[in-house]
Each structure stands twice: as structure tokens, then as C-alpha cells.
DRENLO-691636 format. One line per field, with one value per residue: residue number from 1; chain; x, y negated, z negated of N, C-alpha, C in turn. Coordinates in pm, whole numbers, plus 50000, padded with zeros to 5 digits. Example, Ala and Ser with C-alpha at 12.3 -4.5 7.8 and 13.67 -1.06 7.14 Angstrom:
REM DRENLO-691636
mardo: c(1; 2)
keti: c(A; A)
n_u: c(51319; 51285)
n_v: c(50569; 50225)
n_w: c(49220; 49292)
ca_u: c(51230; 51367)
ca_v: c(50450; 50106)
ca_w: c(49220; 49286)
c_u: c(51320; 51290)
c_v: c(50330; 49997)
c_w: c(49220; 49213)
//
This chain:
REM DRENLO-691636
mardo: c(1; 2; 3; 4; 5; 6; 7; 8; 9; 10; 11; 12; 13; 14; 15; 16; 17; 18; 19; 20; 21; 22; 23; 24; 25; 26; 27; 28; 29; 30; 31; 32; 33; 34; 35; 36; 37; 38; 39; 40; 41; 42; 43; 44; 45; 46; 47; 48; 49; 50; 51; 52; 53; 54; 55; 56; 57; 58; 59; 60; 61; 62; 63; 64; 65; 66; 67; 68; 69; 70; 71; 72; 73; 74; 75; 76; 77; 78; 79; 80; 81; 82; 83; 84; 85; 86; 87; 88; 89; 90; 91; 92; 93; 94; 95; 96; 97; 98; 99; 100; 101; 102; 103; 104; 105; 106; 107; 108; 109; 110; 111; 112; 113; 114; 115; 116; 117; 118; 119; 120; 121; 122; 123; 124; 125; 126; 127; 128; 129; 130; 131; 132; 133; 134; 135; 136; 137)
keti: c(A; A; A; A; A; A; A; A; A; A; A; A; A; A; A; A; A; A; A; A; A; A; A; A; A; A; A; A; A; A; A; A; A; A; A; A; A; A; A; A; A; A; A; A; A; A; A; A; A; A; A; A; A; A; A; A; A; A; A; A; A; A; A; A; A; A; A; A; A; A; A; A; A; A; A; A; A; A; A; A; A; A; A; A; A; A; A; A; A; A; A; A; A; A; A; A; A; A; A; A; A; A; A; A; A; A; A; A; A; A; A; A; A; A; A; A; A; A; A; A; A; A; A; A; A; A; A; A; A; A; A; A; A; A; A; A; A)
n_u: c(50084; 50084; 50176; 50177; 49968; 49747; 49738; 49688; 49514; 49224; 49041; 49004; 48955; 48891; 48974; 48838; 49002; 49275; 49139; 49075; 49380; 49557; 49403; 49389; 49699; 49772; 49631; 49732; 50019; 50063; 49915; 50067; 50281; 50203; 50179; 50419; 50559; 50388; 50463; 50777; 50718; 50600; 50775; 50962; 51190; 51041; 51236; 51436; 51332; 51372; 51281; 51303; 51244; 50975; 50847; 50882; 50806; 50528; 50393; 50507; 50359; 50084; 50036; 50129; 49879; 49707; 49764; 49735; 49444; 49384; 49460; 49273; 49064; 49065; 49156; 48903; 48751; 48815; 48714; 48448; 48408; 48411; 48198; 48001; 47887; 47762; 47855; 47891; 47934; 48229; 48321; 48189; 48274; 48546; 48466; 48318; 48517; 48690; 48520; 48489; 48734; 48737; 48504; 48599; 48777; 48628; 48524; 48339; 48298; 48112; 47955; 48126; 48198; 47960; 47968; 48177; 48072; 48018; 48243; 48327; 48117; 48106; 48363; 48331; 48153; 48239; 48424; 48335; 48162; 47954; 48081; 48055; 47849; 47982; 48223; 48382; 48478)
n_v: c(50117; 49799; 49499; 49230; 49266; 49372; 49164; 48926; 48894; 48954; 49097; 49449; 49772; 49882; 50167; 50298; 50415; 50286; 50015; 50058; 50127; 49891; 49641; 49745; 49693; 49457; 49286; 49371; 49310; 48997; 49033; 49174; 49012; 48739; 48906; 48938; 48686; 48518; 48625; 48594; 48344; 48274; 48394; 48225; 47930; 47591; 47386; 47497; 47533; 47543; 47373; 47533; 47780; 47777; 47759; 47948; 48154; 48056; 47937; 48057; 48320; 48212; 48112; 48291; 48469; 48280; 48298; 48623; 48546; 48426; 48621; 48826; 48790; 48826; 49152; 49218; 49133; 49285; 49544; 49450; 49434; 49739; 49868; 49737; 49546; 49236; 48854; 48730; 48843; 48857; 48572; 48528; 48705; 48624; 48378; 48451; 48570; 48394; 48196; 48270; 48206; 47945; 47865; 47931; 47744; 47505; 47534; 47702; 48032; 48218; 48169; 48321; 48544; 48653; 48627; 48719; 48985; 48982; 48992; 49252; 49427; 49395; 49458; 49727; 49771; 49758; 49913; 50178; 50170; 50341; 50429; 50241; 50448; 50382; 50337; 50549; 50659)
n_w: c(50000; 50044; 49911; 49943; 50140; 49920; 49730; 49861; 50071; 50240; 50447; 50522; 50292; 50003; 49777; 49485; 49313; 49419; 49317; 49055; 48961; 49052; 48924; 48651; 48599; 48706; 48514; 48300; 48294; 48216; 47990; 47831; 47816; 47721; 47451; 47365; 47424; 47230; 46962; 47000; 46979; 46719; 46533; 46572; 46431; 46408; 46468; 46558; 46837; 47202; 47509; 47705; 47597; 47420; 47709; 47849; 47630; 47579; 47799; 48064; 48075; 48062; 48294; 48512; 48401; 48553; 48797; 48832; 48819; 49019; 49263; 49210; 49274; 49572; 49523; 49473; 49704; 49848; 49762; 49777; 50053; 50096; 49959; 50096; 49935; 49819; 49913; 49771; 49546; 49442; 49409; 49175; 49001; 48933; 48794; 48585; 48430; 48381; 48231; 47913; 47847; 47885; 47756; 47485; 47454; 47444; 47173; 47165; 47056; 46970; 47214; 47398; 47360; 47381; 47652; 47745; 47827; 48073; 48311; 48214; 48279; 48587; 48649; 48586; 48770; 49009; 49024; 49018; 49225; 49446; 49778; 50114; 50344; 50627; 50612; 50538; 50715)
ca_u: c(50000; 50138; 50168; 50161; 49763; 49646; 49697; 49632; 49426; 49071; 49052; 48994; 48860; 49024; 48913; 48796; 49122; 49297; 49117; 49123; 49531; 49546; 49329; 49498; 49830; 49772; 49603; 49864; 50136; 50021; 49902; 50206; 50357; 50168; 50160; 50559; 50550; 50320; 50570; 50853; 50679; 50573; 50907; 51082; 51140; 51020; 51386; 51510; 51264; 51376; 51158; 51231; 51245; 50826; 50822; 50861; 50690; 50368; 50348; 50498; 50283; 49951; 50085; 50108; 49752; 49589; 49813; 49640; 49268; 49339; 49502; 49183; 48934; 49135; 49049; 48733; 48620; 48833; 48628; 48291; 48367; 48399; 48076; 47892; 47834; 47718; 47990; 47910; 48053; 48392; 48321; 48097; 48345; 48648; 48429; 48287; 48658; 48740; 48412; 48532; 48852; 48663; 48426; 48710; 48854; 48524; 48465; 48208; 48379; 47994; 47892; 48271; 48193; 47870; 47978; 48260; 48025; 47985; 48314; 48329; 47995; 48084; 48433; 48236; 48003; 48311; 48523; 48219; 48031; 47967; 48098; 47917; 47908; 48024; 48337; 48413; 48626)
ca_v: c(50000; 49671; 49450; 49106; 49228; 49327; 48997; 48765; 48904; 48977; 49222; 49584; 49810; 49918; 50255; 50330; 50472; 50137; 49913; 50060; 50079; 49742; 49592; 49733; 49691; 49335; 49262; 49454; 49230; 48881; 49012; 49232; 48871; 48705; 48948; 48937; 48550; 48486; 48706; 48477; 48171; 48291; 48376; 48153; 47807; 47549; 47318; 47595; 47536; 47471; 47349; 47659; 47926; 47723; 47780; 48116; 48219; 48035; 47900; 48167; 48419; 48191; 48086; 48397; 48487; 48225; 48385; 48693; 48555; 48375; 48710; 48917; 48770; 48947; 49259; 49234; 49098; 49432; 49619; 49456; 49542; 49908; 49900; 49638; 49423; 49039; 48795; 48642; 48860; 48839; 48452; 48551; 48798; 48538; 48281; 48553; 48594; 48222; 48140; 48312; 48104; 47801; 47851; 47932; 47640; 47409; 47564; 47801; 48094; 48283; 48212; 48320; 48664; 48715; 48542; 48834; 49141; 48979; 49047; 49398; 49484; 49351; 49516; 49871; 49786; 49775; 49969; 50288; 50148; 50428; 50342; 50279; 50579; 50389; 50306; 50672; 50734)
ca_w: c(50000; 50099; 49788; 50020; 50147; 49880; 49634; 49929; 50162; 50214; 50489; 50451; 50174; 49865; 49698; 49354; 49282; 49420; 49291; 48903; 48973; 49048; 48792; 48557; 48646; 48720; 48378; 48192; 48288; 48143; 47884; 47728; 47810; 47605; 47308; 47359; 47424; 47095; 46903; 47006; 46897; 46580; 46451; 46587; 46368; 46530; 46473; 46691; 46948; 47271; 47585; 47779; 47485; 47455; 47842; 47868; 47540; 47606; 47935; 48162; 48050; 48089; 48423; 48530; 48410; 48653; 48966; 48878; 48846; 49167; 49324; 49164; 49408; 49696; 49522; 49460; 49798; 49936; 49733; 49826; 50147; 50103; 49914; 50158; 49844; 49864; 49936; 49654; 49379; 49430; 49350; 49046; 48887; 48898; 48737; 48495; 48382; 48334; 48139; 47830; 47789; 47920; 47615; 47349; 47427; 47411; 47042; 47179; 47032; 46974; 47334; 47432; 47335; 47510; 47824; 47777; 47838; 48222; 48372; 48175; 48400; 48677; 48687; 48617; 48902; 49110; 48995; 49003; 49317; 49603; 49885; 50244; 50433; 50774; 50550; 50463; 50780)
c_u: c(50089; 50095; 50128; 49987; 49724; 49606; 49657; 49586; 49288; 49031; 49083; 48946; 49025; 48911; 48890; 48911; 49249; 49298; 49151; 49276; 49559; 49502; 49381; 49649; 49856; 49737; 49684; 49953; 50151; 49972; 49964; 50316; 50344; 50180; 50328; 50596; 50508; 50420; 50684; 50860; 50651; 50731; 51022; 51077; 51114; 51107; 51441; 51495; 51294; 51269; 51166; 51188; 51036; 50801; 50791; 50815; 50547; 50329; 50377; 50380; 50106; 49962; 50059; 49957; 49644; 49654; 49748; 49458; 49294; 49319; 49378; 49052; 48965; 49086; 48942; 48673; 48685; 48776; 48434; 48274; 48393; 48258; 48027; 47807; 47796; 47873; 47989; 47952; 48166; 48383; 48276; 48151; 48475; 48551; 48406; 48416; 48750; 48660; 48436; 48622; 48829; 48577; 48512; 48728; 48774; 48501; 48358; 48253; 48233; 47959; 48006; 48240; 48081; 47908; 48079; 48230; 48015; 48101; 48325; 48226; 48019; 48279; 48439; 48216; 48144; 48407; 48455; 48146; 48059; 48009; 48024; 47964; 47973; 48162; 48404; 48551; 48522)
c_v: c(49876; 49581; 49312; 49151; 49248; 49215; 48880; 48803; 48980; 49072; 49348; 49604; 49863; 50041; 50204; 50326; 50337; 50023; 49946; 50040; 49923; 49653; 49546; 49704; 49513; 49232; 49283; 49333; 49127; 48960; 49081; 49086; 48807; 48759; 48900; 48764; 48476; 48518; 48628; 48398; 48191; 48316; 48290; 47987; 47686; 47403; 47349; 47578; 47482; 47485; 47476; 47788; 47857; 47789; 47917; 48188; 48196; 47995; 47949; 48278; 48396; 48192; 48212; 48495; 48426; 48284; 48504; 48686; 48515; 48524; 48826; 48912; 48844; 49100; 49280; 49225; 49256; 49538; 49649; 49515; 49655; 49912; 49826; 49553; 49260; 49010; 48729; 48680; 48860; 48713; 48433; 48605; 48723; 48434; 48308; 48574; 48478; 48199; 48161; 48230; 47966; 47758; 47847; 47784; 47522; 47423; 47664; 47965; 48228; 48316; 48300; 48497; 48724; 48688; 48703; 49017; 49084; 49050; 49207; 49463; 49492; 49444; 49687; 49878; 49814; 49862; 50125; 50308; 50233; 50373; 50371; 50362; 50565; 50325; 50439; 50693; 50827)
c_w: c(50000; 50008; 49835; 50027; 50101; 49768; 49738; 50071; 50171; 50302; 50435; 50350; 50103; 49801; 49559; 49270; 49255; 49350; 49118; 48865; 48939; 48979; 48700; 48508; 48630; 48579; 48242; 48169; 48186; 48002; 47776; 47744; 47742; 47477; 47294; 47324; 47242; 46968; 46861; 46943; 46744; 46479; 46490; 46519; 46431; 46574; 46574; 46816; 47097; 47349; 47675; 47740; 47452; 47590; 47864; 47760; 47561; 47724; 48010; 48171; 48158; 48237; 48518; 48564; 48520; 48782; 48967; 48881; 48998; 49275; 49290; 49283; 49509; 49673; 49511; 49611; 49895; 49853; 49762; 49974; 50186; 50053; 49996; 50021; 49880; 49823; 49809; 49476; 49351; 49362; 49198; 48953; 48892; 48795; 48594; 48402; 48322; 48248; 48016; 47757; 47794; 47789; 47495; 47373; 47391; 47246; 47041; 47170; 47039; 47132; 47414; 47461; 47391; 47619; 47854; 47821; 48003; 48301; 48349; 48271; 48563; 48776; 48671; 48753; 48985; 49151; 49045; 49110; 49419; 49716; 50022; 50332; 50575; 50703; 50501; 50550; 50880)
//
């Protein structure tokens, strides 16, 4: 599989198999970055602190995180079209995935946590969804 099409391109389908790989793989990263990153910062004093030993504890990581929401839409919409899904969930399950941190950060820490059962559904649905039989091969 060709690592260039599938973070930035929208053509073709992506299996079941694929797409859970990828997912996870992609999700993993950032966020053993962060736990590692957080880690960092916490023991480290903050006299000590320089701006790139900051950089790369807390802001590489996040950084990172938005290259893969951006790069997530790609899979998704090569998943909708293996299933013949609407064009419009690829857009719906990036947004679904932002809303969460969008709310933490407002103070909406309650709604934060329901808003967080959407993407979980929505990366089921995709992850699970049959695919269309003139896509089989």
C-alpha cells in the first residue's frame, strides 16, 4: 500500500482490514507522543525549561495530531467509497473528532463526553460497513 495515497488521496477503496490498520496506527502515534510529551513536562522543572524541550513535549505531538485528523478524511472518504456511503461522512466524522477537544477547551467538559460517543459510532460504521458488491472485484 502506498503511504503517499492513502493520507492524501481520495481515490479508490480501502478494506475493512485497511482501514482498521490505519486508524489505528495513525492514532497510536500522537498519542504515545503525547503521553511521552506530558511525561517530559511534568518532570521536568520549569527553570530548566527550554523553548524546544516545550516544543517537542507539547506541541509536536499536538501538531502532529491535526496532520492526522486532516490525513483521516482521506480514509474515510476511501472507505465510503467501497461502501457507496454519502459524501458527506467523511466530512461528519472529522468534525465528530474535533468537537470533543473543541468542547474541553470551551469548559464543556459534560457535553465533551457525549459529543465523544459520535466519532466512536461512526468509526464502527466504517470500520464494519459491507461493502458494495460492484466493488468486490
Amino acid at each position: 500500500m502506498n503511504i503517499k495515497w492513502l493520507l492524501f488521496s481520495s481515490d479508490g477503496t480501502l478494506s475493512r482490514k485497511d482501514f482498521w490498520r490505519s486508524i489505528l496506527i495513525m492514532y497510536s502515534v500522537p498519542y504515545l507522543l503525547t503521553l511521552i510529551g506530558d511525561e517530559i513536562f511534568i518532570q521536568t522543572d520549569l527553570n530548566q525549561m527550554t523553548f524546544v524541550l516545550f516544543f517537542m513535549a507539547k506541541m509536536l505531538p499536538r501538531l502532529l495530531a491535526v496532520f492526522v485528523l486532516a490525513c483521516t478524511y482521506y480514509i474515510a472518504k476511501k472507505r465510503i467509497n467501497e461502501i457507496n456511503g454519502s459524501a458527506w461522512i467523511p466530512i461528519i466524522y472529522i468534525i465528530s473528532i474535533f468537537l470533543p477537544t473543541f468542547l474541553i477547551a470551551a469548559g464543556l467538559e459534560n457535553i465533551a463526553i457525549l459529543s465523544g460517543i459520535v466519532p466512536i459510532v461512526l468509526t464502527f460504521y466504517l470500520g464494519l460497513a459491507t461493502p458494495n458488491k460492484s466493488n468486490l472485484g
